[in-house]
C-alpha positions in Angstrom: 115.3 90.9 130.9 117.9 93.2 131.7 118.4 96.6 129.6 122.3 95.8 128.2 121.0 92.4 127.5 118.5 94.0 125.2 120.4 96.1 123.9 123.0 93.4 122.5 120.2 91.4 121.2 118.9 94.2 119.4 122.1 94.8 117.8 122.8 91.5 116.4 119.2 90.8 115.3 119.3 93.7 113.1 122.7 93.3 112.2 122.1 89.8 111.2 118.6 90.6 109.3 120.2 93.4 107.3 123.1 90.6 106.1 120.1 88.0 105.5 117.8 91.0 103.8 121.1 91.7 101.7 121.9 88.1 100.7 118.2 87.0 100.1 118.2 90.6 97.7 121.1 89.2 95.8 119.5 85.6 95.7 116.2 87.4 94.3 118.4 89.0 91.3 120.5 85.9 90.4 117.5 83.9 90.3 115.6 86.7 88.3 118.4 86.9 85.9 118.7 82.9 85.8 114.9 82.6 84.6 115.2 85.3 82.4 118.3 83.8 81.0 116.2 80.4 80.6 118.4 78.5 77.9 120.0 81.4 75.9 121.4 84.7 76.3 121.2 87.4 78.5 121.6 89.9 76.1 122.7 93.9 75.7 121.3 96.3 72.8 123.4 96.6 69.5 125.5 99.8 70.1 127.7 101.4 67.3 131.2 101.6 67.8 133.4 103.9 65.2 136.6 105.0 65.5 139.2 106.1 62.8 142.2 103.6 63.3 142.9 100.3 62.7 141.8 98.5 65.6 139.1 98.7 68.2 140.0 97.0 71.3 139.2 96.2 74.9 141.3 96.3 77.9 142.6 93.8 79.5 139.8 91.5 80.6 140.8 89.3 83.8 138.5 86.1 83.3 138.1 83.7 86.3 141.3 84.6 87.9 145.0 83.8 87.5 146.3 80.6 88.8 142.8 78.5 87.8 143.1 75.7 86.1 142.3 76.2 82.1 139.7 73.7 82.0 136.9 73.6 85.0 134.6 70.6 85.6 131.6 72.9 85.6 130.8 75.9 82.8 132.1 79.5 84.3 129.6 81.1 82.1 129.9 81.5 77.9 130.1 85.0 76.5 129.1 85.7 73.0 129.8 88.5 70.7 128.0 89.9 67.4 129.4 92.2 65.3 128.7 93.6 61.4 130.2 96.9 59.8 128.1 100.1 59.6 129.3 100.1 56.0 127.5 97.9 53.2 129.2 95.6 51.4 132.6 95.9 53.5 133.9 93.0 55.9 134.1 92.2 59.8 136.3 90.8 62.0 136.1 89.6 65.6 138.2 88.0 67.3 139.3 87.2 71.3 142.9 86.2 71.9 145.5 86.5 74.5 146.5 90.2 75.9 150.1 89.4 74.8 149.3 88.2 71.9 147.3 90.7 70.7 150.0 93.5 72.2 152.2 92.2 70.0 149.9 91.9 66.6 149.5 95.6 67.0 152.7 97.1 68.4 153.8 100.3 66.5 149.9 100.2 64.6 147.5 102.9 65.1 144.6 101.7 67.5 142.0 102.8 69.9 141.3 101.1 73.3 137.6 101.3 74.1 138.0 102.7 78.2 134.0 103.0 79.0 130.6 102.6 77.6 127.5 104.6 79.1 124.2 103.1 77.7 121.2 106.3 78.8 122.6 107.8 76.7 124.9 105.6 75.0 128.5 107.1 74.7 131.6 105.3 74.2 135.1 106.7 75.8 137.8 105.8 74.0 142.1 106.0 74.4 144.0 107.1 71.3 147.5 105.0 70.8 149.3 106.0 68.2 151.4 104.3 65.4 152.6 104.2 62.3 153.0 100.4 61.0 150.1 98.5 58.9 149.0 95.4 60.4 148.6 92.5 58.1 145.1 90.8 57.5 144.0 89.7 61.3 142.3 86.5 59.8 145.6 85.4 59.0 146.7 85.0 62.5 147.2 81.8 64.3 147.0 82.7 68.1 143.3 83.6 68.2 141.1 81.9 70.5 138.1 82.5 68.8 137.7 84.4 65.6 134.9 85.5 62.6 135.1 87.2 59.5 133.2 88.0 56.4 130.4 90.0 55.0 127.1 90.5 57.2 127.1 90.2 60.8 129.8 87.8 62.2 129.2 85.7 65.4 131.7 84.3 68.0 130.9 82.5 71.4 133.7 82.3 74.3 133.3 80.0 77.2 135.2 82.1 80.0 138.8 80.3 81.1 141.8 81.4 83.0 144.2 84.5 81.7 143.9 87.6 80.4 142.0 88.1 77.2 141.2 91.3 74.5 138.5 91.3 72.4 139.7 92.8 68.8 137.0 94.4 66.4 138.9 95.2 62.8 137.9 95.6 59.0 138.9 92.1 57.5 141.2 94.1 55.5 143.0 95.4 58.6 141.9 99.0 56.9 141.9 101.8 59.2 138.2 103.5 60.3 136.4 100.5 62.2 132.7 101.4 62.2 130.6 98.5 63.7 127.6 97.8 65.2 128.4 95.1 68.4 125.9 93.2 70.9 126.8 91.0 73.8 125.6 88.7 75.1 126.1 85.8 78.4 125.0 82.7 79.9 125.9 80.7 82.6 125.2 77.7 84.7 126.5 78.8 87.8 123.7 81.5 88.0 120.9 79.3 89.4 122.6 77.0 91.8 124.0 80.5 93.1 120.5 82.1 93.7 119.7 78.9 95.2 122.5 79.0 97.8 122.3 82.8 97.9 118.2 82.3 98.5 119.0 79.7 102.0 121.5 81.4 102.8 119.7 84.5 103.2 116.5 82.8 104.7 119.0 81.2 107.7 120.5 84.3 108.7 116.6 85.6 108.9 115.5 83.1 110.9 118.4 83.9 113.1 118.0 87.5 113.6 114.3 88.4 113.1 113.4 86.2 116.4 116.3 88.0 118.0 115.5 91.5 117.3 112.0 90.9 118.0 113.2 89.8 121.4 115.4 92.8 121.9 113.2 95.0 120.7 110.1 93.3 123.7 112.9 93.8 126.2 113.7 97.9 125.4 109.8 98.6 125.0 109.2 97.0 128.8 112.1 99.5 130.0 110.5 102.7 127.7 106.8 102.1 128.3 105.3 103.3 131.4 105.8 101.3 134.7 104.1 98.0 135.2 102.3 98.6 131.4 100.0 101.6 133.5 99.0 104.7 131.9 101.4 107.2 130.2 102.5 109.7 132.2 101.2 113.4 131.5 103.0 115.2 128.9 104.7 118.2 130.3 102.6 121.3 130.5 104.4 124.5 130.8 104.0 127.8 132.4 101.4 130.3 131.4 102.3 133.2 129.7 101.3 136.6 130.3 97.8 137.3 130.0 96.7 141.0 128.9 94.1 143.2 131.2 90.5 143.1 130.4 89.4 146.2 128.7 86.9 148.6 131.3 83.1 147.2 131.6 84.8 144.0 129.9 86.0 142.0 133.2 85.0 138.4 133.5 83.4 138.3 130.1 84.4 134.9 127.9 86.1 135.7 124.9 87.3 139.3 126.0 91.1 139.6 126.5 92.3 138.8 129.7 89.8 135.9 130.0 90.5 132.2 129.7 87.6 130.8 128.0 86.2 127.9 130.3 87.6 124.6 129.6 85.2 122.3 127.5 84.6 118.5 128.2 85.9 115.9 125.6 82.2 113.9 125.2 81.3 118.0 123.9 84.2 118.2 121.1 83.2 117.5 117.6 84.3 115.0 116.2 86.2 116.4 113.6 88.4 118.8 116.2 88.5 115.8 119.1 92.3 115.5 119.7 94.2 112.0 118.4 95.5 109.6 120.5 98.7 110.6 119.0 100.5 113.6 120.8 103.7 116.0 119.5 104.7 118.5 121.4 107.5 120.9 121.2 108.7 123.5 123.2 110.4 126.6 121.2 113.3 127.9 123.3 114.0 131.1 123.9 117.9 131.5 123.7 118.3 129.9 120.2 121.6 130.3 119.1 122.0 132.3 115.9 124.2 130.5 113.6 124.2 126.7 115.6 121.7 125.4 113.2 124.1 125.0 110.4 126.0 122.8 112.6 123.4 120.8 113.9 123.3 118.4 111.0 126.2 117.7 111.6 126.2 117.6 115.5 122.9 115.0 115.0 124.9 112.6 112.9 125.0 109.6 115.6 121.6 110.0 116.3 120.8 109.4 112.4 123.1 106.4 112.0 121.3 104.6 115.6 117.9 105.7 114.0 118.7 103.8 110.6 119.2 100.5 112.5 116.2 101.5 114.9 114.0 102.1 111.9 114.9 99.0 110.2 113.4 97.1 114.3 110.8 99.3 113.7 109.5 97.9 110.4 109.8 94.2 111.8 107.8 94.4 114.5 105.5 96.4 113.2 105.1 93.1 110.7 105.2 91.2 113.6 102.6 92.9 115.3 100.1 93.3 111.9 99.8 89.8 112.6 99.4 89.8 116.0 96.6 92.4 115.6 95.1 89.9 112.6 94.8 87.2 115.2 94.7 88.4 118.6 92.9 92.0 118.3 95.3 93.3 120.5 98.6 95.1 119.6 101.2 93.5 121.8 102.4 96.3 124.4 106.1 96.1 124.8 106.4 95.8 120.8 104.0 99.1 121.2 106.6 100.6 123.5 109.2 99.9 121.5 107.8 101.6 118.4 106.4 105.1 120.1 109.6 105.1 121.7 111.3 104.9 118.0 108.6 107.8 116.5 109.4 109.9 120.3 113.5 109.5 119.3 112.9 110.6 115.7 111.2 113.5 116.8 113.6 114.4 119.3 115.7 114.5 117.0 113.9 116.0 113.7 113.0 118.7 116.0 116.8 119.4 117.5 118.4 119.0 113.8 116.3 119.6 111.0 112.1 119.8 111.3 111.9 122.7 113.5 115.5 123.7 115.2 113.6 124.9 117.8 116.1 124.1 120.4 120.2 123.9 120.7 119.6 121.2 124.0 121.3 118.1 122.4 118.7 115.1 122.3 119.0 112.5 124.4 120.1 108.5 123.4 117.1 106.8 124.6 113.4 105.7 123.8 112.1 106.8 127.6 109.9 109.9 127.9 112.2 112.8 129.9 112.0 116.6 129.8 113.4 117.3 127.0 111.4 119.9 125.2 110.3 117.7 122.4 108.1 114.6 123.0 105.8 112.2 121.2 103.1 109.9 123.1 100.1 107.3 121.8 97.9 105.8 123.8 97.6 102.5 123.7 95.0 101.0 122.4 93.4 97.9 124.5 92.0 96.5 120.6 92.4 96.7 117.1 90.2 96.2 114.3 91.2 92.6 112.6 90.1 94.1 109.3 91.3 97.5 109.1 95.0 96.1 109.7 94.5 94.4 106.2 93.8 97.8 104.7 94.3 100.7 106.8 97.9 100.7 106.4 98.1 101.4 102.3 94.4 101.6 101.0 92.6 104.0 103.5 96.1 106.2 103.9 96.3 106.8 100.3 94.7 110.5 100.8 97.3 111.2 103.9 100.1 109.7 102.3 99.7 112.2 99.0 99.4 114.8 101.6 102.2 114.2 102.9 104.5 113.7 99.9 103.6 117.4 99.3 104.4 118.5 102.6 107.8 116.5 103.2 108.7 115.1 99.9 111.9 116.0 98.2 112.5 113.2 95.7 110.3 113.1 92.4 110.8 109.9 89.9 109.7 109.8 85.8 110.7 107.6 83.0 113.2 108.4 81.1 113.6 105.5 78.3 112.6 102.1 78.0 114.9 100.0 75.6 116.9 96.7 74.8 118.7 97.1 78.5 115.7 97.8 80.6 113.7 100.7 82.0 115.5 103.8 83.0 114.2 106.4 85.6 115.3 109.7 86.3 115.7 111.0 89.9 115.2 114.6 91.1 115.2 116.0 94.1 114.7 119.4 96.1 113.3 121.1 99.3 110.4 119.5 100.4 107.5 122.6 102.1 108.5 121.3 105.4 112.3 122.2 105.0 111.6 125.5 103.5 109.5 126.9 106.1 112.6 125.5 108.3 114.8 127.3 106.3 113.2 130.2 106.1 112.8 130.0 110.2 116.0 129.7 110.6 117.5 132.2 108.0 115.4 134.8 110.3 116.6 133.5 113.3 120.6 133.9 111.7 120.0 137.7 111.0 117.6 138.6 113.4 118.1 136.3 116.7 114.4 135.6 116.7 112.2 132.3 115.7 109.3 133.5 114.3 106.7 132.3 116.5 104.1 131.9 114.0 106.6 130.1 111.6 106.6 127.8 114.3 103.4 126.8 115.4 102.7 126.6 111.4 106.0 124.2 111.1 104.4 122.1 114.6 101.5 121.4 113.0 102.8 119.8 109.8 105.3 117.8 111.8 101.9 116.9 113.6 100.0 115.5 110.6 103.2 113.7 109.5 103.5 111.9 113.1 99.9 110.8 113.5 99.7 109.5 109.5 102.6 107.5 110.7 101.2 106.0 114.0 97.6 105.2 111.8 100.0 103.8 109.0 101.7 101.7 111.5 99.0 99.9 112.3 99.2 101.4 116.3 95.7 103.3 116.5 92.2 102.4 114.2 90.9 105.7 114.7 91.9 107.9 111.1 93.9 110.7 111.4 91.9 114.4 110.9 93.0 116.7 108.3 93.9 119.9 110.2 96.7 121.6 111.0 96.5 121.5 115.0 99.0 124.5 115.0 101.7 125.6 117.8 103.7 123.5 120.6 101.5 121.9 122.5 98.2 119.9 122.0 95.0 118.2 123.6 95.5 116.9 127.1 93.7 113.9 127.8 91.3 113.7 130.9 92.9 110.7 132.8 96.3 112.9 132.5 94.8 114.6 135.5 92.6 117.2 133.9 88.8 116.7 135.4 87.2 119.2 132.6 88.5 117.1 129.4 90.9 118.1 127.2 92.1 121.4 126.6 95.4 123.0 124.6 98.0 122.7 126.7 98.9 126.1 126.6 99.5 129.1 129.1 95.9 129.8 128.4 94.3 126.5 129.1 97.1 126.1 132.5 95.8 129.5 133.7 92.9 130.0 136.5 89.1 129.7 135.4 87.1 133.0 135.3 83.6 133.3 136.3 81.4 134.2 133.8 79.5 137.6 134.0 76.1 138.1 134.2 
């Protein structure tokens, strides 16, 4: 399959999927509310409503639309309204009529327009309009549609029609200071065929787009994995840096300065420093721009909006491929591809923008490895567990996923209330560890012109836990991620990347010649 071709049937599938993930969402809440509904009310909490004139009113309230017929074959939905005075022993009126109408019943009288209502906490906003006339006894008007009055709480139910309506709250004695305590309430018929429609709707559109992302996504991972589905390529291993002279009677001793300690095999390694499968390296450039960081945001901002949609393929096949690893063992490759190449884009760009700024080269728009001097590689695994995929993903990353909530998180939930209108949470949110060592990086780099080097390799490493936790939580290696900090650029090469002795930091120190041992 050729690479635009891909491309446009990435595009669509996602497209597509988000509008059928969006539709099936609204379908999920209009059949919630129609079972909660059942054969009553959907109702709000009693809320007290007080103001000092005459009348408490709503604005205009558009129901159905203008132009609809005043009768419908079906039931538009049935809104009912509760209302008693705050004060014992003195009566209520509500009543809904036409906005004209009602304009007219209280021209030139003192009344208040109820503008918003906020229910956590509740507080009412009100408009003031003056006036000066007394209105007479609202009972004894003809033009309202529905109407209650008396002693207690007072009851009124409205099915919706056609026009423009107010709702009108009043003492029965038209007196002025309105204090009342009001609950709404609605039902409606239309909910559940709606959720229906809403739900198959949905579903079709998903049945559409899922198979063609999945496609699209099998084409880009064939052109971004390695040719012919061989071996990765090696990750790019940079120059050695300056090695310091051997102190006098010292030469050719391991572990003195100036040596390079010999290279140790892999089978050696214990197990708990063996290097992952899962390789991020980053290269820190030496001619950072001062002040270019606080652009970069910016700068990176059609890289985020590709890597929403590519995030969004990324979750689908990774479902797609849970159950291929649940049946087959075997994660399939080009989904495989597709996926590192999503994590290696990320990081490209996490480490341009945001997660390190250790380099002004702008990232490129691709999922293939190139010499840019951020990358991201995993092996491939030739199988999979069938039973860790049912559990490794949630369950057994419970310890990594804490760890890193503390390292990146920057969004905290609690409860706030739980009342008559549902449970409300409050949202808070501030640097996460991660972004303050940035910060702090880059803050030095803005008044000094230097990265701090040990800042760095500290930052590296936590962007290296995050990026394996997300390849084991991904479902794309069995083996569990270690909990170290494998600080600086660079990491563990891999022997079948060229390297006879076994893997070794890539770093100037592990690229430079062997010594001999002394005696």
């Amino acid at each position: 399959m050729k690479k635009t071709a891909s491309v446009i049937m990435l595009i669509l599938g996602i497209l597509i999927s988000l509008l059928g993930l969006a539709i099936v969402a609204g379908g999920a809440v209009a059949a919630a509310v129609g079972t909660a509904q059942g054969d009553g009310y959907l109702n709000s909490g009693t809320a007290r409503f007080s103001v000092g004139s005459h009348a408490l009113t709503t604005p205009r309230l558009d129901a159905v639309g203008e132009g609809v017929p005043p009768r419908l074959p079906f039931d538009v939905g049935t809104l009912r309204l509760r209302a008693a005075s705050a004060e014992a022993g003195k009566d209520i009126f509500i009543g809904i009529a036409n906005q004209a109408d009602v304009e007219r019943y209280l021209s030139g009288v003192h009344h208040s327009e109820l503008l918003e209502v906020e229910s956590r906490p509740f507080r009412a906003e009100y408009r003031d309009v003056p006036g000066t006339t007394a209105p007479a006894p609202p009972a004894e008007q003809p033009f309202w549609r529905v109407a209650a009055t008396g002693p207690g709480e007072q009851e009124i139910t409205w099915d919706l029609a056609a026009g423009s309506w107010a709702i009108v709250v009043m003492n029965a004695d038209a007196s002025p200071g309105v204090d009342a305590q009001v609950q709404a309430g609605f039902r409606s018929d239309l909910i559940r065929p709606a959720a229906t429609g809403l739900l198959v709707g949905g579903i079709a559109a998903l049945v559409v787009g899922i198979p063609l992302l999945i496609l699209g996504a099998i084409g880009l991972g064939r052109h971004a994995g390695p040719p012919s589905g061989g071996p990765a390529t090696p990750l790019p291993r940079y120059a050695p840096g300056p090695t310091a002279p051997s102190p006098p009677g010292y030469a050719g001793v391991p572990g003195a300065p100036g040596v390079t300690p010999p290279a140790q095999n892999l089978q050696s390694e214990p197990a708990d420093r063996a290097p992952y499968p899962a390789r991020l390296s980053g290269e820190l450039d030496p001619g950072l721009s001062r002040a270019m960081w606080l652009v970069k945001w910016f700068l990176a901002i059609p890289h985020f909006i590709v890597l929403v949609f590519l995030w969004f393929a990324f979750l689908a096949t990774t479902i797609v491929a849970w159950f291929a690893i649940l049946f087959t063992a075997r994660y399939p490759r080009a989904l495989f591809d597709f996926n590192v190449g999503v994590l290696r884009w990320s990081w490209r760009v996490a480490f341009y923008a945001y997660a390190a700024g250790g380099t002004d080269l702008y990232p490129p728009f691709t999922l293939r490895r190139t010499n840019y001097p951020a990358d991201f590689e995993v092996d491939y695994p030739q199988r999979l567990s069938r039973g860790l995929v049912l559990i490794k993903g949630w369950l057994l990353a419970i310890p990594h996923l804490l760890i890193v909530a503390v390292l990146a998180g920057s969004t905290w939930t609690s409860l706030e209330d739980d009342g008559d209108l549902g449970t409300t949470y409050q949202r808070g949110t501030g640097v996460s560890l991660l972004g303050l060592l940035v910060l702090i990086a880059l803050v030095a780099l803005l008044f000094t012109g230097r990265y701090l080097r040990p800042l760095f390799d500290l930052i590296l490493g936590v962007n290296r836990w995050i990026y394996r936790v997300i390849v084991y939580t991904a479902l794309m290696r069995d083996e569990y991620p270690p909990f170290r900090l494998d600080q600086g650029g660079s990491e563990m090469a891999r022997p079948e990347d060229g390297n006879p002795d076994g893997g070794v930091p890539l770093s100037g120190a592990a690229m430079a010649p062997k010594s001999t041992p002394g005696p």
